[in-house]
C-alpha positions as CSV (number, residue, x, y, z in Angstrom):
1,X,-3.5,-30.1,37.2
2,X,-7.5,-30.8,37.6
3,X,-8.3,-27.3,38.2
4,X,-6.5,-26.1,35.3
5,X,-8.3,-28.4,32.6
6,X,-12.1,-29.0,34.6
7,X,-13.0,-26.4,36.9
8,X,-14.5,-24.0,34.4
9,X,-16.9,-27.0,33.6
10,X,-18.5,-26.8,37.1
11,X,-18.3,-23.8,38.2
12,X,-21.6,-23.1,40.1
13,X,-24.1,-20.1,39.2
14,X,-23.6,-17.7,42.1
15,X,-25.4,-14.4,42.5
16,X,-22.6,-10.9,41.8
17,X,-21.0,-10.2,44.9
18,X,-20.5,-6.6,45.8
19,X,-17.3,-5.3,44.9
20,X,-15.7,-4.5,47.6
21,X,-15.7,-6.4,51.3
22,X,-17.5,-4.4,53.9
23,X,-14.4,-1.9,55.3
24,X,-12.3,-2.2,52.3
25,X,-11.6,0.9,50.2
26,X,-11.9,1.1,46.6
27,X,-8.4,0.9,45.0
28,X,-6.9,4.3,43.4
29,X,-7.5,4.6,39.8
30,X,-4.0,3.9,37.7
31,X,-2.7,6.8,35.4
32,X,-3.5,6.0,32.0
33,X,-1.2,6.2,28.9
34,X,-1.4,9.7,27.4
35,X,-4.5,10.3,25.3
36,X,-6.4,7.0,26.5
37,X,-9.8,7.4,28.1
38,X,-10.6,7.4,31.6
39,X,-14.3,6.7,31.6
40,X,-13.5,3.5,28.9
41,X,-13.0,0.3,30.5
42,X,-10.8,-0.8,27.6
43,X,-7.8,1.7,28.7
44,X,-7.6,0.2,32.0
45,X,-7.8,-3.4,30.7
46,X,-5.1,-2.3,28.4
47,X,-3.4,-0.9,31.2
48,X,-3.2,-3.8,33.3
49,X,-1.9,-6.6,30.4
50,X,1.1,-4.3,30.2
51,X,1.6,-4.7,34.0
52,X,0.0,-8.5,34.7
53,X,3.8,-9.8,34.3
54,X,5.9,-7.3,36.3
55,X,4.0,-5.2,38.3
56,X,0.7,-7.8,39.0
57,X,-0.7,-5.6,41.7
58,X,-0.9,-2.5,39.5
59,X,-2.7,-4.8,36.9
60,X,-5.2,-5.4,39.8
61,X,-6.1,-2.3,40.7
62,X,-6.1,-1.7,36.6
63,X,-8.4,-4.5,36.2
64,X,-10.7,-3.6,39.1
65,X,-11.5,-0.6,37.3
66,X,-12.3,-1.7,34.5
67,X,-14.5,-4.1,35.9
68,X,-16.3,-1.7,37.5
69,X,-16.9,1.1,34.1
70,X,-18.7,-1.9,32.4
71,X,-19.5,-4.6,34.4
72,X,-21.1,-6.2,31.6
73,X,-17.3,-7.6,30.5
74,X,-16.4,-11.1,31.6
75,X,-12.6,-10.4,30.6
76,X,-12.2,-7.9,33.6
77,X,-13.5,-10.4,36.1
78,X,-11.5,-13.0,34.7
79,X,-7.9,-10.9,34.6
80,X,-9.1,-9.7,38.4
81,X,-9.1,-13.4,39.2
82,X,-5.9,-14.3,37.8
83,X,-4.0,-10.9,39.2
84,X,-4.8,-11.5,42.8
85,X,-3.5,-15.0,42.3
86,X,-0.3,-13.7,40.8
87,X,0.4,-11.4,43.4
88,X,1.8,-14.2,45.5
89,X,3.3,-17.3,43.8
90,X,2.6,-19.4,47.3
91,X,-1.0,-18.6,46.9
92,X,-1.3,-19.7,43.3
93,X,0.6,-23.0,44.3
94,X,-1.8,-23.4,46.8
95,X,-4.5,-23.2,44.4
96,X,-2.9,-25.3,42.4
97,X,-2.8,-27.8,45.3
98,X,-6.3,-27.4,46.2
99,X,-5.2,-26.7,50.0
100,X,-8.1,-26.5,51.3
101,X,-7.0,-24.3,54.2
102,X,-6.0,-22.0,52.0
103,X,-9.4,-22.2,49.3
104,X,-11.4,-21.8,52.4
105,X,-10.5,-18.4,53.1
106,X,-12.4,-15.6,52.5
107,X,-10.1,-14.0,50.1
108,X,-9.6,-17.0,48.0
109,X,-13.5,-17.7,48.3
110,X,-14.4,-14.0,47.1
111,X,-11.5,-14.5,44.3
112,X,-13.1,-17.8,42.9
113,X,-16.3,-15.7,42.9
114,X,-15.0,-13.2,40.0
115,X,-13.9,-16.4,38.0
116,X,-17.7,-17.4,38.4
117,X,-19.1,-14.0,37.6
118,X,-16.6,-13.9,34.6
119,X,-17.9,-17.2,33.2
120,X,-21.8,-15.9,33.8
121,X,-20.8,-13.1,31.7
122,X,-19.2,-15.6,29.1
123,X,-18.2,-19.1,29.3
124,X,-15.7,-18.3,26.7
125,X,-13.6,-15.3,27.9
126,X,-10.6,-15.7,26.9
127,X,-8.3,-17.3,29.2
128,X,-4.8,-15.7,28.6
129,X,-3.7,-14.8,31.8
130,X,-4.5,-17.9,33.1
131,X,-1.8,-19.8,30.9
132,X,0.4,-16.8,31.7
133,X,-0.1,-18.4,35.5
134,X,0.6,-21.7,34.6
135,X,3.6,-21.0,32.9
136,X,5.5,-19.2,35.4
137,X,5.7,-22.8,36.5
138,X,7.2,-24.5,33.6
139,X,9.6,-27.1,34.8
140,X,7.0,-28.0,37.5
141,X,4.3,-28.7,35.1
142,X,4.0,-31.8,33.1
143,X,4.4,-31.1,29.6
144,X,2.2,-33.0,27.9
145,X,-0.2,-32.3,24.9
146,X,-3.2,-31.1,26.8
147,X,-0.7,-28.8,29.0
148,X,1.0,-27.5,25.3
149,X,-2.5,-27.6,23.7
150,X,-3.4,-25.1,26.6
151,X,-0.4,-22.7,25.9
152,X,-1.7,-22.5,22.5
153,X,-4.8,-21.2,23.6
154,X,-2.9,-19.0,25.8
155,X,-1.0,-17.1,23.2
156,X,-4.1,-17.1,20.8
157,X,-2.8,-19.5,18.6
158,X,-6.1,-21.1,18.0
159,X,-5.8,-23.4,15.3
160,X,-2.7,-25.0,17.1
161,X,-4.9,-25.5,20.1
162,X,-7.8,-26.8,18.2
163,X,-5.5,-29.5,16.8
164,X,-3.8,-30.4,20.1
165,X,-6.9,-30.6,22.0
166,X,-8.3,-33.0,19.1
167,X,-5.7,-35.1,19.7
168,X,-6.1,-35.4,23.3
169,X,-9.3,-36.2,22.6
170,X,-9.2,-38.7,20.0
171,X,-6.6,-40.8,22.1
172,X,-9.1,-41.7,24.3
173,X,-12.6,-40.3,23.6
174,X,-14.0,-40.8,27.0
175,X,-11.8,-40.3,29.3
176,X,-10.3,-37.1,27.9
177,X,-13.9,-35.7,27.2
178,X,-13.8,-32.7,29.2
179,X,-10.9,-31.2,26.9
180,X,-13.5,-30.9,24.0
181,X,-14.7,-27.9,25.7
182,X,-10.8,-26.1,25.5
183,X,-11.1,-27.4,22.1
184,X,-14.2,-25.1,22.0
185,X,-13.1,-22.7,23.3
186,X,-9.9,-22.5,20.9
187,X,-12.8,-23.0,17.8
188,X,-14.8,-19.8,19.5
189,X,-11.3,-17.6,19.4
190,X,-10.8,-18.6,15.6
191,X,-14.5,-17.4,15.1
192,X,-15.5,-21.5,14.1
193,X,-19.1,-21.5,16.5
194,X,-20.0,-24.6,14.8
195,X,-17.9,-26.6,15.2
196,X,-17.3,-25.4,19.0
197,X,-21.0,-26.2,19.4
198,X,-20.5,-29.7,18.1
199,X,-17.9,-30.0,20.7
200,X,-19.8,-28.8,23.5
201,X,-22.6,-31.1,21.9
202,X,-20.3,-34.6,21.5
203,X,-19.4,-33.6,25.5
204,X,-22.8,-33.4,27.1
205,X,-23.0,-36.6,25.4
206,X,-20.9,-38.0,26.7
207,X,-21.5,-36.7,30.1
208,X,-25.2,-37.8,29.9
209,X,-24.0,-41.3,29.0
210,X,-21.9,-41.4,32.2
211,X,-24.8,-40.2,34.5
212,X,-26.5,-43.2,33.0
213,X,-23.8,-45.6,32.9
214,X,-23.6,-45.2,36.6
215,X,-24.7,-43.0,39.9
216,X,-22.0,-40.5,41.2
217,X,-21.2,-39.8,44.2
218,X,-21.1,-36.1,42.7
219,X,-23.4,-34.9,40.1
220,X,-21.4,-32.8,37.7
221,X,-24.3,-30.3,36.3
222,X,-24.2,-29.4,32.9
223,X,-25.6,-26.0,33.1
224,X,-22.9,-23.9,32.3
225,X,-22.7,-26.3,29.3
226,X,-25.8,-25.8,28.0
227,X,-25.5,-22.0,28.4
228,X,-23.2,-21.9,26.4
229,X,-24.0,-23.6,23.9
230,X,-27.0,-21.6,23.8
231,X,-25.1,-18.4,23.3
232,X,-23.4,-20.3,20.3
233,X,-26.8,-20.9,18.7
234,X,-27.9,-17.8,19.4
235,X,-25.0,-15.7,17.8
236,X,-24.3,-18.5,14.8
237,X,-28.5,-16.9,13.9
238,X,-30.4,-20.1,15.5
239,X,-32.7,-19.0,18.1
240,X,-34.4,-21.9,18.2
241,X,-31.7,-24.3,19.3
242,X,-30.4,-21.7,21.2
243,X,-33.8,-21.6,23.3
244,X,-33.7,-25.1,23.9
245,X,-30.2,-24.9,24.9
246,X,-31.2,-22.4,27.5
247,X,-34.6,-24.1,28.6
248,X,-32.1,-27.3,29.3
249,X,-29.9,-25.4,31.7
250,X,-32.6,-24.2,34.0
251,X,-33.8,-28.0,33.6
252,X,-30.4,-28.5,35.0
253,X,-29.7,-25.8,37.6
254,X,-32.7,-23.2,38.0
255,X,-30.4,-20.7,39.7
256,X,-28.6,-20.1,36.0
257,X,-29.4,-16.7,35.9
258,X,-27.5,-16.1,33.3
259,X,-29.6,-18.2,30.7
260,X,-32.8,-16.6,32.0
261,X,-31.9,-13.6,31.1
262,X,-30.7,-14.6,27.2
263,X,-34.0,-16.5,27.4
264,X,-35.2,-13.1,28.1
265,X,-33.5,-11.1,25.2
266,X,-34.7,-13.7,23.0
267,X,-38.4,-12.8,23.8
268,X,-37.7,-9.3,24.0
269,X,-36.1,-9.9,20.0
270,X,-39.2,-11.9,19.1
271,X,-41.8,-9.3,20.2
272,X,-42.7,-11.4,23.6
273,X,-42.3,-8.7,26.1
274,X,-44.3,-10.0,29.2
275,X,-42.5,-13.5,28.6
276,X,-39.4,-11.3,28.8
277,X,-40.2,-9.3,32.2
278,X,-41.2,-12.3,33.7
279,X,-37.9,-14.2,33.0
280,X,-35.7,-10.7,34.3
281,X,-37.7,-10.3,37.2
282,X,-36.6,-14.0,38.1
283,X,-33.2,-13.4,37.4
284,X,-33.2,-10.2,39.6
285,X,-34.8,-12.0,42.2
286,X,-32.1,-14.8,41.6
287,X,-29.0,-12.2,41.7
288,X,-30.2,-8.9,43.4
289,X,-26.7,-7.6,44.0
290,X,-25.9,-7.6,39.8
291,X,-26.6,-4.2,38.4
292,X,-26.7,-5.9,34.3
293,X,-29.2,-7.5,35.4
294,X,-31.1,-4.5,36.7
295,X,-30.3,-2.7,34.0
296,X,-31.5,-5.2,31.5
297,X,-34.8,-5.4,33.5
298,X,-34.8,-2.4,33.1
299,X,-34.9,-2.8,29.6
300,X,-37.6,-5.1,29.1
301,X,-39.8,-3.2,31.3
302,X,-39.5,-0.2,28.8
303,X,-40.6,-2.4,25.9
304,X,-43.5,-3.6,28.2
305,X,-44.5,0.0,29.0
306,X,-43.8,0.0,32.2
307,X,-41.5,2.9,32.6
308,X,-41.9,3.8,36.0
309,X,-40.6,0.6,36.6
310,X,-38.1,0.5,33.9
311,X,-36.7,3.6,36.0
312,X,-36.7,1.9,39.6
313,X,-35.2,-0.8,37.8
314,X,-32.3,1.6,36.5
315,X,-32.0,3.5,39.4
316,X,-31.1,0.6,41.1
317,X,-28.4,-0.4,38.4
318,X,-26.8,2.9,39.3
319,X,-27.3,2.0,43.3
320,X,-25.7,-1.4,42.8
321,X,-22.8,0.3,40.2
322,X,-22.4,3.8,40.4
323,X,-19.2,3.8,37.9
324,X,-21.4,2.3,35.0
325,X,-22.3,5.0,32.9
326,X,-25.3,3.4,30.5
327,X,-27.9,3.1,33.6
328,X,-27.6,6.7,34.2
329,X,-28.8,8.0,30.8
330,X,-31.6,5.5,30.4
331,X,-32.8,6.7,34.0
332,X,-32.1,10.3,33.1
333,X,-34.5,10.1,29.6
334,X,-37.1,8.2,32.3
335,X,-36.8,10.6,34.6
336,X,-37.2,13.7,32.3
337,X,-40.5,11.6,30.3
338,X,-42.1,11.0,33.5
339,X,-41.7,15.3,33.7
340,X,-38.8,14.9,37.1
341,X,-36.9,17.8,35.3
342,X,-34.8,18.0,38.6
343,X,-33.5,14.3,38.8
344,X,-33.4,14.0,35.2
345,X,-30.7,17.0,34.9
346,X,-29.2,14.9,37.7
347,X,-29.3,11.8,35.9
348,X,-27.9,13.0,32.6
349,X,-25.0,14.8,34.4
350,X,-24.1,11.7,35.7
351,X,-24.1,10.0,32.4
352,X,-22.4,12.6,30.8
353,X,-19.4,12.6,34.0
354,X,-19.2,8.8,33.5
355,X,-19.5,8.5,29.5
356,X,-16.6,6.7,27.4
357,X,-15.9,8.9,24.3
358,X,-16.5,6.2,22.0
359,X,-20.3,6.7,22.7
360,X,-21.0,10.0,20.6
361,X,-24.3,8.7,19.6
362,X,-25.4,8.3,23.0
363,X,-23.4,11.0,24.7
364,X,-25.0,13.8,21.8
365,X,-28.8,12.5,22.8
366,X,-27.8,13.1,26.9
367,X,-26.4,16.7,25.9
368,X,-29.2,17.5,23.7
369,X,-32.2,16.6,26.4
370,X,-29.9,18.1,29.2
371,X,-29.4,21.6,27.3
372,X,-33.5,21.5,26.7
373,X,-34.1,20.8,30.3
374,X,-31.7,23.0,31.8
375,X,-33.5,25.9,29.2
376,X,-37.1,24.8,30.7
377,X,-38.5,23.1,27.6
């Protein structure tokens, strides 16, 4: 039962993998429901919870795609995780047992590695389908209150979660710790950031206090901690504490890409722009394979001026993920500013092929500038 309750408190900053292994074809795209979107990564999401019980590999494919329209989402990395586990009960168990035989190969190594990108995305993607894999167990598990605390959280009953995680907690304040951050995360799903950060807060603590109390034969970095406690801050309107959270996971891990780049947004929302390019061109260098974090460079080169490498920085979102639409139009409006009339009508063609409805805003601006350019003005 470790992995269920203290994995995601360790789980090491690795750079986006591609998306498919060398060789391996890109699944088929599922029908949709009548009316739903194809270009909207929400309808496939949707598409694969209605399969993840009976039908897991459909949800897979379902969730790959999704994934892919908007890689920007943790919850389709996270559900891609949990699908390919579900596929084969023997394979979960084995996770479950930490065989290491079976961790060790290069499936279950590239599998772990969504989890990780979905918890870079967000540490606090909801983790449904994971209880939904832990249940299918039932008599095998222990039922105790952490395990029905969890299957709170699981069905989104967050205020029973909150509770049952408290009182795992207050039964013995040390060594139950770690479960402060489910109690977090059950606080983040009922929309209470504070007092998830003051969980988060009591727990590094407490963890700090045990680095001190005594040297470990494994240092258990608090990174991913401090990131997210950072994002707390930052959307509970307290950018300062949410700087120093971030500053304090790069104290802790320097590869945490992830809070470079909200370091980066922060600068970018504070008028800081070269502060900002600096801190995205590090986390590019850090993860060259993740198209977000091109496209965000992307971003902050724009607001630095520097558009002709804002567009390199775009065109190479599109390189890295050519399903994403967003890069595209941003390239295309570059590429037709810069006076490249040709690759911008390629560009905005692109974006308009790949565009969820929901964007009419953006989605009337690509028309508009495609119909001028395609007239010669």
């Amino acid at each position: 039962m470790r992995r269920l309750f203290f994995l995601a408190l360790v789980a090491c900053v690795a750079a986006a993998a591609p998306e498919t292994a060398a060789g391996q074809p890109e699944p088929p795209r599922p029908a949709l429901r009548r009316g739903a979107d194809p270009n909207d990564w929400e309808a496939y999401f949707d598409e694969g919870t209605r399969n993840f019980e009976r039908f897991p590999n459909r949800a897979a494919d379902a969730f790959y795609w999704a994934s892919r329209l908007d890689p920007r989402r943790a919850e389709p990395l996270f559900a891609r995780w949990a699908a390919y586990l579900a596929q084969d009960h023997s394979r979960w168990l084995a996770y479950v047992e930490e065989e290491e035989r079976i961790l060790e190969r290069p499936d279950m190594v590239a599998n772990e590695a969504l989890r990780t990108r979905a918890f870079n995305r967000s540490p606090f993607v909801h983790r449904a389908f994971e209880a939904a894999l832990w249940s299918r167990m039932n008599a095998q598990l222990r039922w105790n209150g952490a395990t029905r605390a969890f299957m709170s959280y699981g069905a989104a009953d967050f205020d029973q979660a909150a509770a049952g995680f408290g009182r795992v907690v207050r039964a013995d304040p040390v060594r139950n710790a770690r479960f402060r951050f489910w109690r977090a995360l059950a606080f983040v799903g009922d929309s209470q950031l504070d007092s998830a950060a003051v969980e988060i807060t009591q727990l590094l603590a407490t963890l700090r206090a045990e680095d001190e109390a005594q040297v470990q034969e494994l240092y258990e970095s608090k990174a991913m901690l401090e990131h997210a406690l950072g994002m707390l801050y930052s959307v509970g309107g307290h950018p300062v504490e949410a700087r120093r959270a971030w500053e304090r996971a790069l104290e802790e891990d320097l590869s945490m890409y992830p809070a470079r780049s909200e370091l980066a947004r922060l600068a970018l929302r504070e008028g800081r722009t070269a502060e900002a390019v600096e801190l995205m061109a590090q986390a590019v260098e850090i993860a060259p394979d993740d198209a977000v974090m091109h496209f965000e460079y992307g971003n902050a080169l724009l607001m630095a001026g520097r558009r002709a490498e804002a567009a390199d920085a775009w065109l190479r979102a599109t390189q890295l993920e050519p399903h994403w639409a967003d890069p595209y139009l941003r390239l295309g409006m570059a590429l037709d500013d810069a006076g490249q009339s040709e690759k911008a009508i390629t560009a905005l063609r692109a974006y308009l092929d790949r565009a969820p409805r929901r964007q009419t805003q953006e989605i009337r601006i690509a028309t508009e500038r495609l119909a001028a350019l395609q007239a010669g003005g």
